[in-house]
N, CA and C atoms as a LAMMPS dump frame, in Angstrom:
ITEM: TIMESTEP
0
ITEM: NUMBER OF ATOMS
582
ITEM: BOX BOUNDS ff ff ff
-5.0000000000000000e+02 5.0000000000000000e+02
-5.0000000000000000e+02 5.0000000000000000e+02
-5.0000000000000000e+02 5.0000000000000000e+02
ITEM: ATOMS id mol type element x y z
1 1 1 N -490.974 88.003 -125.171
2 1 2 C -491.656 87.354 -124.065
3 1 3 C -490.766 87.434 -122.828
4 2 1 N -491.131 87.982 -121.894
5 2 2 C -490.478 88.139 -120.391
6 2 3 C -491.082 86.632 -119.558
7 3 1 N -489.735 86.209 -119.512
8 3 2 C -489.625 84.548 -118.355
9 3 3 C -489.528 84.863 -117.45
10 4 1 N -489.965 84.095 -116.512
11 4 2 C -489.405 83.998 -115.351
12 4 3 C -489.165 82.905 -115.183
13 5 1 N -487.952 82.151 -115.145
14 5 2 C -487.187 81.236 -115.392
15 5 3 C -486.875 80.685 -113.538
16 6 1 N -487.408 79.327 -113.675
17 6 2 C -487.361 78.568 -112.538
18 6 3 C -486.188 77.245 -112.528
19 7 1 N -485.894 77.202 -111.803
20 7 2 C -484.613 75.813 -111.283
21 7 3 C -485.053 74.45 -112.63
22 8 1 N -484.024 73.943 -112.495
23 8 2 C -484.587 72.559 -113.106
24 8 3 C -484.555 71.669 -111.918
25 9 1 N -485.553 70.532 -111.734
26 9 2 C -484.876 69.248 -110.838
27 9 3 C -484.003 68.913 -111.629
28 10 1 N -483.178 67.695 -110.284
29 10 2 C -481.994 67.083 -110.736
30 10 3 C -482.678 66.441 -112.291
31 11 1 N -483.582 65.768 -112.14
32 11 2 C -484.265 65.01 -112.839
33 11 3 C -484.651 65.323 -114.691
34 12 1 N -485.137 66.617 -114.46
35 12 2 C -485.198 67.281 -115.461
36 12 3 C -483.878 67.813 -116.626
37 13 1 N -482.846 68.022 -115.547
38 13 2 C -481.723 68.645 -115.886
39 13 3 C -481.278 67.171 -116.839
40 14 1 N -481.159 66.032 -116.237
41 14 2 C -480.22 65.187 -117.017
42 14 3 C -481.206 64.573 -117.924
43 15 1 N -482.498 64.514 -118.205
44 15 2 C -483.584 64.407 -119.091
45 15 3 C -482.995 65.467 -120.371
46 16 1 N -483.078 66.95 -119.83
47 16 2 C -482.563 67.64 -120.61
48 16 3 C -481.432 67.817 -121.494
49 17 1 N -480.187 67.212 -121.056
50 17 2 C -478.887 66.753 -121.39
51 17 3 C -478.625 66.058 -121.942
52 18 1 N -479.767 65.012 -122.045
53 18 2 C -479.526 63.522 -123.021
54 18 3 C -480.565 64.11 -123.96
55 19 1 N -481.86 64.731 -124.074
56 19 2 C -482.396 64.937 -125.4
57 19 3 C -481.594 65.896 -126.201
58 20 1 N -480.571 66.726 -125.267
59 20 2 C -479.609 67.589 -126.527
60 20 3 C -478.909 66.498 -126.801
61 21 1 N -478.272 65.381 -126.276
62 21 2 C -477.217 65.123 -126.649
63 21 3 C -477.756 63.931 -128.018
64 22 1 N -478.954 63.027 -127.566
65 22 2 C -479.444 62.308 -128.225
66 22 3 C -479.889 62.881 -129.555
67 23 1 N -480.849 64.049 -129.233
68 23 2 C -481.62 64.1 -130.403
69 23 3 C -482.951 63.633 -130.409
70 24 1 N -483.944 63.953 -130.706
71 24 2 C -485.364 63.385 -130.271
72 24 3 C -486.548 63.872 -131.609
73 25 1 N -487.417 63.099 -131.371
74 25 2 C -488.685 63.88 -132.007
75 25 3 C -489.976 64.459 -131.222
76 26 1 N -489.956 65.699 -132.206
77 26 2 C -491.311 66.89 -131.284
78 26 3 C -491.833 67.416 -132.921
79 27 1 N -493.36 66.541 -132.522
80 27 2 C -494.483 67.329 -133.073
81 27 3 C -494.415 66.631 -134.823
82 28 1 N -493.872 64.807 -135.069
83 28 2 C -493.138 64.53 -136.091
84 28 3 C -491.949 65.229 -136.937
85 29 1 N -491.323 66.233 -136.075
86 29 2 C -489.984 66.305 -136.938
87 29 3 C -488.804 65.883 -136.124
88 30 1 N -487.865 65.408 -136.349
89 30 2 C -486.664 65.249 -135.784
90 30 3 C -485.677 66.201 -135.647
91 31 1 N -485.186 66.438 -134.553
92 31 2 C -484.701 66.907 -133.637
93 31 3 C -483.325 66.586 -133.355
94 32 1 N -482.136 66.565 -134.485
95 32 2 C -480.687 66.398 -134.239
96 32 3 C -480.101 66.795 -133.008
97 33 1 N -479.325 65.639 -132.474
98 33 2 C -478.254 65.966 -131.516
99 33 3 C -477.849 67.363 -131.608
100 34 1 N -477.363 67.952 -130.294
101 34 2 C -476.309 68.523 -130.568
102 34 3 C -475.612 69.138 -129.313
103 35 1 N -474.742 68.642 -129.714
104 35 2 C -473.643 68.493 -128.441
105 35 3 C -473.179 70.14 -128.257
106 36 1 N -473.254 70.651 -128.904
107 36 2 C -472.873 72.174 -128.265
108 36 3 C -473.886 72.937 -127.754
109 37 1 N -474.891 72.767 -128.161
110 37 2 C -475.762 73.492 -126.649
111 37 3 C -475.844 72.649 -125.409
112 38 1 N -475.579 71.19 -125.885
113 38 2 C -475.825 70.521 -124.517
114 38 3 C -474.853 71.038 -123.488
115 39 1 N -473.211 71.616 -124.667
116 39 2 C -472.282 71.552 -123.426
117 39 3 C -472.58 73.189 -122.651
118 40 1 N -473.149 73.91 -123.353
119 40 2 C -473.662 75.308 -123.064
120 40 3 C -474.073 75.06 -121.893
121 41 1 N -475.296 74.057 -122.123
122 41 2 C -475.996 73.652 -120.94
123 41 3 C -474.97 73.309 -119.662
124 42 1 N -474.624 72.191 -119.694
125 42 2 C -473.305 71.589 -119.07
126 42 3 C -472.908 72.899 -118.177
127 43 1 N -472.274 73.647 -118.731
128 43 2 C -471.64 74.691 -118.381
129 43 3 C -471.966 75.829 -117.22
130 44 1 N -473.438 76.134 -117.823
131 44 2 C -474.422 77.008 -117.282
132 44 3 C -474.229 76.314 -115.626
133 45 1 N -474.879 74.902 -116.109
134 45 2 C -475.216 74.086 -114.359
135 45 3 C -474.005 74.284 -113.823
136 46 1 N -472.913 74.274 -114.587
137 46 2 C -471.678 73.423 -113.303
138 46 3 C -470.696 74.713 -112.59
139 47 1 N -470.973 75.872 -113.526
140 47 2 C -470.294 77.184 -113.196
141 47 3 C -471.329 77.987 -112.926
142 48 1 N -472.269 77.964 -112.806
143 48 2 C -473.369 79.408 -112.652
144 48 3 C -473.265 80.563 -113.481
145 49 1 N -472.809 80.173 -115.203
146 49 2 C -472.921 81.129 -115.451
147 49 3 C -473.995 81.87 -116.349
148 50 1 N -474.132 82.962 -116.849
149 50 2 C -475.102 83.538 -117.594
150 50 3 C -474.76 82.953 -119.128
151 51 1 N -476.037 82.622 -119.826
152 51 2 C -476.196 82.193 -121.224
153 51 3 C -475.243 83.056 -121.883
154 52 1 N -474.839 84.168 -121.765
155 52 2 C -474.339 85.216 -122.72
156 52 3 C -472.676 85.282 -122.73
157 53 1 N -472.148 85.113 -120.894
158 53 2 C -471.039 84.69 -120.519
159 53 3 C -470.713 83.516 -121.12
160 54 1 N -470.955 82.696 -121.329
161 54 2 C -470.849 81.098 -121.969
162 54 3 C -470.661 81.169 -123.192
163 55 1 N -471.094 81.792 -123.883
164 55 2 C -471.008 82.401 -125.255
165 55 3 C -469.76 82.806 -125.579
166 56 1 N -469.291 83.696 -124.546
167 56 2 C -468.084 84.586 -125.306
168 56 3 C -466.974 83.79 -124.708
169 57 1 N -467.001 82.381 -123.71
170 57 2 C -465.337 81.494 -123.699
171 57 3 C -464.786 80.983 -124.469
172 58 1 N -463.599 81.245 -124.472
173 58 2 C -462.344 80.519 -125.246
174 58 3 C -461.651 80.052 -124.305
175 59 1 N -460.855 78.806 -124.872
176 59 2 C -459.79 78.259 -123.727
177 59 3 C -458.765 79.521 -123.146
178 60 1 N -458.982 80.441 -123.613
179 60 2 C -458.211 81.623 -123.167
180 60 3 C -458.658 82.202 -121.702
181 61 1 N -460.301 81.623 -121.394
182 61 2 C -460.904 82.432 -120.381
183 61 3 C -459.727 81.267 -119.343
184 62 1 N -459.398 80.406 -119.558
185 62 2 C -459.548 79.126 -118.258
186 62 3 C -457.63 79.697 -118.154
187 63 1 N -457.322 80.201 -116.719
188 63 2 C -455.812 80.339 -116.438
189 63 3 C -455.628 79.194 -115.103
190 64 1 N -454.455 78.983 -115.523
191 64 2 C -453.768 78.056 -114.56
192 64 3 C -452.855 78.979 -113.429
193 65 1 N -453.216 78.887 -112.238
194 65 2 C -452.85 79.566 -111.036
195 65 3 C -452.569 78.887 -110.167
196 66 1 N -451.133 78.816 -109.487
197 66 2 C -450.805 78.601 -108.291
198 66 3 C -451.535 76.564 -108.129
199 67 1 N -451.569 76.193 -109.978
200 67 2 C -451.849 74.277 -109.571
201 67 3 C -453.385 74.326 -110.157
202 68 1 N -454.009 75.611 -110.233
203 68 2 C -455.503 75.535 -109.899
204 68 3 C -456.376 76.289 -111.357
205 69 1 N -457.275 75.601 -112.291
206 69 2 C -457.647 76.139 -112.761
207 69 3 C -458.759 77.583 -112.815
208 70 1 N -458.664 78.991 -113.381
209 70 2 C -459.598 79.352 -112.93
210 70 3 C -460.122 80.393 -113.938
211 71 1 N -461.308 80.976 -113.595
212 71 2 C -462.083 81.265 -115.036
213 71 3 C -461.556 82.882 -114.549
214 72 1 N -461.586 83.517 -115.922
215 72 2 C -460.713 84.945 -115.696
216 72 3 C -461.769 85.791 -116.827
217 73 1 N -462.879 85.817 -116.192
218 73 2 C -464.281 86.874 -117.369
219 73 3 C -464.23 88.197 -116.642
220 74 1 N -464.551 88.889 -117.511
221 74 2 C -465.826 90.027 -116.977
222 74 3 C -467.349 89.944 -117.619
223 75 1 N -467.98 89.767 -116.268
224 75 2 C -469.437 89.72 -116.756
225 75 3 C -470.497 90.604 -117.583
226 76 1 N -471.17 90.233 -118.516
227 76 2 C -471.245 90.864 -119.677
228 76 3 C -472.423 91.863 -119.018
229 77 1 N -473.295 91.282 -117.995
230 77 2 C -474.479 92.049 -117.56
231 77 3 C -473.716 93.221 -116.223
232 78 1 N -472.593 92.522 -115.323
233 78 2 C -472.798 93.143 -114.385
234 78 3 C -471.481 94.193 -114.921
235 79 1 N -470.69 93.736 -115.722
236 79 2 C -469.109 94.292 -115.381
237 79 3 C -468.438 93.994 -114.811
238 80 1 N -468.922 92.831 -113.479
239 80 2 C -468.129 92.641 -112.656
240 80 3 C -466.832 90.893 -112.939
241 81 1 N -465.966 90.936 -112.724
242 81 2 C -464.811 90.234 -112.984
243 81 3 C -465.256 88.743 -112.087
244 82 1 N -465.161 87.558 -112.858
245 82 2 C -465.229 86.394 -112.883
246 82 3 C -464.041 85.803 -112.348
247 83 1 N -463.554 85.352 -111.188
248 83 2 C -462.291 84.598 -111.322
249 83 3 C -462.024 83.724 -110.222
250 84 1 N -463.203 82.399 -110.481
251 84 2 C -463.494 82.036 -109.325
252 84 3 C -462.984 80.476 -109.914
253 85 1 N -462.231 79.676 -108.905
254 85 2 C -461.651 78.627 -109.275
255 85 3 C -462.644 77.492 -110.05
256 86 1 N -462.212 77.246 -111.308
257 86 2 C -462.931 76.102 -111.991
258 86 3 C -462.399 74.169 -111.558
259 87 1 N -463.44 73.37 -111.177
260 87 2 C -463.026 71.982 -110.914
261 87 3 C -462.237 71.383 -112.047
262 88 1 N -461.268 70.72 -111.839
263 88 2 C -460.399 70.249 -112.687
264 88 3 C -461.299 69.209 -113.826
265 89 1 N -462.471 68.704 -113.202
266 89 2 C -462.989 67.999 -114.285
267 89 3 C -464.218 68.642 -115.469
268 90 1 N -464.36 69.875 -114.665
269 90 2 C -465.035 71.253 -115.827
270 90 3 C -463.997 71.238 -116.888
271 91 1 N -462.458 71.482 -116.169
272 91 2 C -462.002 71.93 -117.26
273 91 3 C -461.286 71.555 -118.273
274 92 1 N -461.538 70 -117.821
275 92 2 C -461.034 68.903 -118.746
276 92 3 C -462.154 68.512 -119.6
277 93 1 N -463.609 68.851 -119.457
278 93 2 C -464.89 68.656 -120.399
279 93 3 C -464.85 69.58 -120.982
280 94 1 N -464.089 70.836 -120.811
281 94 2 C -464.095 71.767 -121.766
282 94 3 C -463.09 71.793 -122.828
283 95 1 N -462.234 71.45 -122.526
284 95 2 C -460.955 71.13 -123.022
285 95 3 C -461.309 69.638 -124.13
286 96 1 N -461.986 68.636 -123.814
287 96 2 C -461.696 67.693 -124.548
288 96 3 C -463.112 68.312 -125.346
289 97 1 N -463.796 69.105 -125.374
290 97 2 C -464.934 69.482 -126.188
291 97 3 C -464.272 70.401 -127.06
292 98 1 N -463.411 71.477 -126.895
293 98 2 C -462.885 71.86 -128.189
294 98 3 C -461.633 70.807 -128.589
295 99 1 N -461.566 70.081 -127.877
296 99 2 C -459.949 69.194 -129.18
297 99 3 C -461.382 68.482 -130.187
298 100 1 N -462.282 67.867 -129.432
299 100 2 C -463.162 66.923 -130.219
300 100 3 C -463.915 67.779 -131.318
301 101 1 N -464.176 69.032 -131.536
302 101 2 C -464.846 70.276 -131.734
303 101 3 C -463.787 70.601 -132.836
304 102 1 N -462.544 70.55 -132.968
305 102 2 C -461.389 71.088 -133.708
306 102 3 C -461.3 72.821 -133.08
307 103 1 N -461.601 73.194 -131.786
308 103 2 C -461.36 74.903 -131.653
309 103 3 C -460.095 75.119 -131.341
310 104 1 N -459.559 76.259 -131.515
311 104 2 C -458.2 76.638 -131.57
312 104 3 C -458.28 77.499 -130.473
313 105 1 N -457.406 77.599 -129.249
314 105 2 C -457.192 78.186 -128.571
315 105 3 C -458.17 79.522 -128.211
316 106 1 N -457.928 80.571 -129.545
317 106 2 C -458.3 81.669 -129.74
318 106 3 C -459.738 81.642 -129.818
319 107 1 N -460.347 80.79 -130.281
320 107 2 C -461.593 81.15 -130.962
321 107 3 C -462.594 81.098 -129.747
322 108 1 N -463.826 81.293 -130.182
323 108 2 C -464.8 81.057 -129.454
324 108 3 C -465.059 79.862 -129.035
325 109 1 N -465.795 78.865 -127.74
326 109 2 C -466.166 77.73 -127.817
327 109 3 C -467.318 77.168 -128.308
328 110 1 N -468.451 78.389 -128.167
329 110 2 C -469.712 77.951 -129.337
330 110 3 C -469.797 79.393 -129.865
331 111 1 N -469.508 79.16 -131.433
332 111 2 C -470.124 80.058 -132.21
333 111 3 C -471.305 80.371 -132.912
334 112 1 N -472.29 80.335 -131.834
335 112 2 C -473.986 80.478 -131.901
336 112 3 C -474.569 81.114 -130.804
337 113 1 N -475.648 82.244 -131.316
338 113 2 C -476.054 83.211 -130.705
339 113 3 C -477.129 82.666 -129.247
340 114 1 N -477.582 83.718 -128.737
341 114 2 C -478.072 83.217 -127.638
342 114 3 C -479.559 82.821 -128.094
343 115 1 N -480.128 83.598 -128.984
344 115 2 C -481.071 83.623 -129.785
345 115 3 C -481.484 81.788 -130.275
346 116 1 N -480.247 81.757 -130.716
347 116 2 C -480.425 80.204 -131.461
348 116 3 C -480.653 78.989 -130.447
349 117 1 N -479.483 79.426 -128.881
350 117 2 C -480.026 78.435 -127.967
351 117 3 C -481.074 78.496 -127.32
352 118 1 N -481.612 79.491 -127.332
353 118 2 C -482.86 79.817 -126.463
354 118 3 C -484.168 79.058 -127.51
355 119 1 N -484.246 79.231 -128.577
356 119 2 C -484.641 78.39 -129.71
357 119 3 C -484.832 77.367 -129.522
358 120 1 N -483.651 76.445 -129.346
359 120 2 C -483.143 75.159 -129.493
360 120 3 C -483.574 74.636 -128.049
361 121 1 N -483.221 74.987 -126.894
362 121 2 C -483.93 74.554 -125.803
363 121 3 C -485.64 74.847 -125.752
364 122 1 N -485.99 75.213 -126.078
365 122 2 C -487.271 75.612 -126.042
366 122 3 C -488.02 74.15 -126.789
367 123 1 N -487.223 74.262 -127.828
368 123 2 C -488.058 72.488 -128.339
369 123 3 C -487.736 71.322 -127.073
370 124 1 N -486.546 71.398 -126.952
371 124 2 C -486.428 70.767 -125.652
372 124 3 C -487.227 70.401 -124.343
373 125 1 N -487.429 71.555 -123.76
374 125 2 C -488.734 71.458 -123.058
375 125 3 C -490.068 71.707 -123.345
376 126 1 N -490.257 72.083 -124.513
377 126 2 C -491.374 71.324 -125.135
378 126 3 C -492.009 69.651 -125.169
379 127 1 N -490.634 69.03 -125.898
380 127 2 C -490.57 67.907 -125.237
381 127 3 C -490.716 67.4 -124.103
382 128 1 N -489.579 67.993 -123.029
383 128 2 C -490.274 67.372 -121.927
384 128 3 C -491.804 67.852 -121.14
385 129 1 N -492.627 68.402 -121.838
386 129 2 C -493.974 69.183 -121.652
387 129 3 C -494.072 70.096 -120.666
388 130 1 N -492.883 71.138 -120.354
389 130 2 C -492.915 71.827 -119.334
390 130 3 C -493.128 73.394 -120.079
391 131 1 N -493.594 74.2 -118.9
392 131 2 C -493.557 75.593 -119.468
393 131 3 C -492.855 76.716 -120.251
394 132 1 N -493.009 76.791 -121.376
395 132 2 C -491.807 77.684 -122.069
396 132 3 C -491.723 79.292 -121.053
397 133 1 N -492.851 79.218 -120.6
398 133 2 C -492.721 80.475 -120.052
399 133 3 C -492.025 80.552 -118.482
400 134 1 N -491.572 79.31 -118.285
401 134 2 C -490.884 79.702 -116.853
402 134 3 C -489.626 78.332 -116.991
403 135 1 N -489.483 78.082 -118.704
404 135 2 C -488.156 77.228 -118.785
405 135 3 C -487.451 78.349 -119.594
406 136 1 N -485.923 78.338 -119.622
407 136 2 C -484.572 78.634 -120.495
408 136 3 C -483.707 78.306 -120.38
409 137 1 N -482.604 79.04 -120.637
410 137 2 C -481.457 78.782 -120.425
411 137 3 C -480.699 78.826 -119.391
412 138 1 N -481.638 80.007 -118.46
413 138 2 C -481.442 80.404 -116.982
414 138 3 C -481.753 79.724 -116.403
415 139 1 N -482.619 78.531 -116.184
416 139 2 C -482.77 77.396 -115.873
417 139 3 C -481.575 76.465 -115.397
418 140 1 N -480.849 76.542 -116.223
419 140 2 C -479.369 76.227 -115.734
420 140 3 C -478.663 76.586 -114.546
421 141 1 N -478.981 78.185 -115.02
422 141 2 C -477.664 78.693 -113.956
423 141 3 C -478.535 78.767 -112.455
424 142 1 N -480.358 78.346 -112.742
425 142 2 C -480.545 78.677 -111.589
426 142 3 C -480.78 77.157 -110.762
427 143 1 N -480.849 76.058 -111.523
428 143 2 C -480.038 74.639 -111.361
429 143 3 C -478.772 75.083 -110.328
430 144 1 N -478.059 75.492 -110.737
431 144 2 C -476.406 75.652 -110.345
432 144 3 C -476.708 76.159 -108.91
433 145 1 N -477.504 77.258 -108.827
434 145 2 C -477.577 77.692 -107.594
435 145 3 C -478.352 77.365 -106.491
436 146 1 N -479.293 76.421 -106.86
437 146 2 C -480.366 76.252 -105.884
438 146 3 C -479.435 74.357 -105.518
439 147 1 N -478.276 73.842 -106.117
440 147 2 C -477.573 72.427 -105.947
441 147 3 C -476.678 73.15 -104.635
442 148 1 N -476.174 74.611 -105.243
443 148 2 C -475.107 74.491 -104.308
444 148 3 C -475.476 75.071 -102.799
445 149 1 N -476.88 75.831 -103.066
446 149 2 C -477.591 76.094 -101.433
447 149 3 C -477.905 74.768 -100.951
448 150 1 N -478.592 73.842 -101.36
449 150 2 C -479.095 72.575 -101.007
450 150 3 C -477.911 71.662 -100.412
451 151 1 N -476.499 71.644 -101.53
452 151 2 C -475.251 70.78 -100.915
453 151 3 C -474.802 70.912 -99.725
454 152 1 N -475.14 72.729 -99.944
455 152 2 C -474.297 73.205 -98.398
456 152 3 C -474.556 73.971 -97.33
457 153 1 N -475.568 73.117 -96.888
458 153 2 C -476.338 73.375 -95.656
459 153 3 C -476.956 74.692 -95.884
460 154 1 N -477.601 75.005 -96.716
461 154 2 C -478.009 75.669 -96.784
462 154 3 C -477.821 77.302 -96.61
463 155 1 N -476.189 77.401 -97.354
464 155 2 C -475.515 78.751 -96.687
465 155 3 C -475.772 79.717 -98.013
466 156 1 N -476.59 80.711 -97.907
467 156 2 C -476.934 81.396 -98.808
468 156 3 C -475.641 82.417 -99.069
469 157 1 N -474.827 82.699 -98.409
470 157 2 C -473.823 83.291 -98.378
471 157 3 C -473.3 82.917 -99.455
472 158 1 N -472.99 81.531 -99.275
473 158 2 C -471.892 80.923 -100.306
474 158 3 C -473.066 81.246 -101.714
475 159 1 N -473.969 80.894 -101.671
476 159 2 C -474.56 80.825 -103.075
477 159 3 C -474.338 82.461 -103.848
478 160 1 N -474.481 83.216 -102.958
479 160 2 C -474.264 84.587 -103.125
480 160 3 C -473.239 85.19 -103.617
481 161 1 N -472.437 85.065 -102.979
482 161 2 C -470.611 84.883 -103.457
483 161 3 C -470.412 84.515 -104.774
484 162 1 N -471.168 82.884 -104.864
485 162 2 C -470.998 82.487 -106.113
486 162 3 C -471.955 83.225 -107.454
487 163 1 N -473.029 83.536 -107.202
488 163 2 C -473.584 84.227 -108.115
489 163 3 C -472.875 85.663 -108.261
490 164 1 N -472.584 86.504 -107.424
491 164 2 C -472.322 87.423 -107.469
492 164 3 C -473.348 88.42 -107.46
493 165 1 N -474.008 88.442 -106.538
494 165 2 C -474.932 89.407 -106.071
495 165 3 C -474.9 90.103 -105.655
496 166 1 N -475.52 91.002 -105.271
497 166 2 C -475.351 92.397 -104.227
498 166 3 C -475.685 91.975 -102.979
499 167 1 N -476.732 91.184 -102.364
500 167 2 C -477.017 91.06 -101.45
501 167 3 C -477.602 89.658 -101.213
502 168 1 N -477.909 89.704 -100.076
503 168 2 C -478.021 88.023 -99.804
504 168 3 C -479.508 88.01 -99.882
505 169 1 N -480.639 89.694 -99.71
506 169 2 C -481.714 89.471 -100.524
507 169 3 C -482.291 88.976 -101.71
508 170 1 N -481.125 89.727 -102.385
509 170 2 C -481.47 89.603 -104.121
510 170 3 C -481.476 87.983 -103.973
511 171 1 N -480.388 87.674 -103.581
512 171 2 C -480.053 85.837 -103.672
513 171 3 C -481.277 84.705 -103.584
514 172 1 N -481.746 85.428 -102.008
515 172 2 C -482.977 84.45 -101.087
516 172 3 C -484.252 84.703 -102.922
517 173 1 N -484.291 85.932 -103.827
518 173 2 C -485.741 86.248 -104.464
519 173 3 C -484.857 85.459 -105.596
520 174 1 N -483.839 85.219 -105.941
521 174 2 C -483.021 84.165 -107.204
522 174 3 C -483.68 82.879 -106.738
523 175 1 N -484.024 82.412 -105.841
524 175 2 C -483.529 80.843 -105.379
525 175 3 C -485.057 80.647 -104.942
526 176 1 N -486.16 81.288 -104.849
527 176 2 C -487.197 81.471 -104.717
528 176 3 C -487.316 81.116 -102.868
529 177 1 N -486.444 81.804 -102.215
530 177 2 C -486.523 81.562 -101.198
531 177 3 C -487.149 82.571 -100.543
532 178 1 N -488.387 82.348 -99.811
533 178 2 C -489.378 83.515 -99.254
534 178 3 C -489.349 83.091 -97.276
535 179 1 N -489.822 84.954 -97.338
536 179 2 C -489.53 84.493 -96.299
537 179 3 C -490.276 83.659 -95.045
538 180 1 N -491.146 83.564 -95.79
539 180 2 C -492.433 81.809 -95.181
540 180 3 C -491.491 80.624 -95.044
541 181 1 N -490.624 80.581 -96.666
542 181 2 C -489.596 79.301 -96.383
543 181 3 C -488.799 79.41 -95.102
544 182 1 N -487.906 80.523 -94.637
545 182 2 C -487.398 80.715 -93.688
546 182 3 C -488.186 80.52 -92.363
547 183 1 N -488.65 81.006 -92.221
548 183 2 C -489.901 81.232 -90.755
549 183 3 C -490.293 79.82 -90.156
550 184 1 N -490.444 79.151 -91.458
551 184 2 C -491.088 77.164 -91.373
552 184 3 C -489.722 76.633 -91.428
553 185 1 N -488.663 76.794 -91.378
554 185 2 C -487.611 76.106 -91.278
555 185 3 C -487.256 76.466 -90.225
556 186 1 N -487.476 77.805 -89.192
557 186 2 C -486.981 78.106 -88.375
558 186 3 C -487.85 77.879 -87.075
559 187 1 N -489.381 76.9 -87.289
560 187 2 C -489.808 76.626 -87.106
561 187 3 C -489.576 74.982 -86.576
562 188 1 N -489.504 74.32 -87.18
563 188 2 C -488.939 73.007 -87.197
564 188 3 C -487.774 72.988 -86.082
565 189 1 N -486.827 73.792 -86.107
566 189 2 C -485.969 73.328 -85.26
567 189 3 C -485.898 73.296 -83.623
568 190 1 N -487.625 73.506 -83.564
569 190 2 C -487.41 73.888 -81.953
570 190 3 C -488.108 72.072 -81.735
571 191 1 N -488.082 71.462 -82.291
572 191 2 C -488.239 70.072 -82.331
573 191 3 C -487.51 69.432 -80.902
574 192 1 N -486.625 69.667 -81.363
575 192 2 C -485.268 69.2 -80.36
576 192 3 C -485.843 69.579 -78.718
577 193 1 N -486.827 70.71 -78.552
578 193 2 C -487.033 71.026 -77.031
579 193 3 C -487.459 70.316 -76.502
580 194 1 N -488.958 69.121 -77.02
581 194 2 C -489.047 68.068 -76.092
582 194 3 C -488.562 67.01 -75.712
C-alpha cells in the first residue's frame, strides 16, 4: 500500500505516545505497552529522522564534540551523512532508554524491523480513528518538520537544511506547503498599508 503520510497535530502526536506507552484496547483485544516503538516514535519527532535511520542507532551513532552532542549517520535512503547537533535532553532519553533497556553500547537500540513498527502503529491510529492510509511512521518525521517551520518563523530554509533536501521545493511539497499557501500569506501582509 503506497501512503501518503501527513503531519501529526501536536495533539495527536502525544495521544499517540501515551497509547504506545500505556497500552490500550482496539476491536476487544489488548494492546500492550511498549515503550520501544514509542521511543522510535520519540525519536522520529525530535530528530527528523527516517523510520529506517532509527532502526540502525546505537549509542555509537551519538559523538561528543567540542561539549556538544551529535548524531554521526549516513542516511540509509539518501547516502547522505547525518551530523547535525543532537539536544542534550534527546540524548539523555536515549541514553537512559538503553541503561533501562539493558543495551550495550554496541548493539542496536531497537531490535525490530520496520515492518513490525509500521504494524504496531497502525493499531495505534486505528485507535485514534484516523486514516491508515495517510498515517505512519513518517508521520513523525513529518511532525518534526512542519514544528520546526511553524517555531521558526516560518524559515523553510532551516527546515530544509534539517531534512536534508535538495531544494527548498522538494521541502515547500514535504510540508504540504502550496503555492496558494504562500500567495495568501503574502497576501495578508499588506494589512499594515492602511
Amino acid at each position: 500500500m503506497n501512503k501518503r503520510c501527513v503531519a501529526l497535530s501536536d495533539e495527536q502526536y502525544r495521544e499517540s505516545i501515551r497509547l504506545l506507552r500505556e497500552g490500550f484496547v482496539l476491536e476487544g483485544k489488548i494492546i500492550k505497552p511498549n515503550p520501544r516503538i514509542a521511543t522510535v516514535a520519540v525519536l522520529q519527532a525530535s530528530l527528523g529522522l527516517r523510520l529506517g535511520d532509527v532502526l540502525q542507532l546505537n549509542m555509537g551513532s551519538f559523538i561528543k564534540e567540542s561539549g556538544r552532542w551529535k548524531l554521526n549517520i549516513k542516511e540509509q535512503k539518501t547516502g547522505k551523512v547525518r551530523d547535525f547537533t543532537v539536544p542534550v535532553e534527546v540524548y539523555s532519553f536515549i541514553q537512559d532508554y538503553a541503561i533501562n533497556m539493558g543495551i550495550s553500547a554496541q548493539a542496536k537500540l531497537f531490535d525490530i524491523s520496520e515492518r513490525q513498527v509500521e504494524r504496531h502503529l497502525n493499531k495505534v491510529f486505528s485507535k485514534m480513528e484516523l486514516p491508515l492510509r495517510n498515517y505512519g511512521s513518517h508521520s513523525y518525521r513529518k511532525y518534526f518538520a512542519s514544528r520546526i517551520y511553524l517555531e521558526n518563523e516560518m524559515n523553510i530554509e532551516l527546515v530544509r537544511v534539517l531534512l536534508q533536501h535538495s531544494s527548498v521545493a522538494v521541502t515547500q511539497r514535504y510540508i504540504g506547503l502550496s503555492q496558494k499557501t504562500v500567495e495568501d500569506a503574502l497576501a495578508k501582509t499588506v494589512a499594515h498599508l492602511a
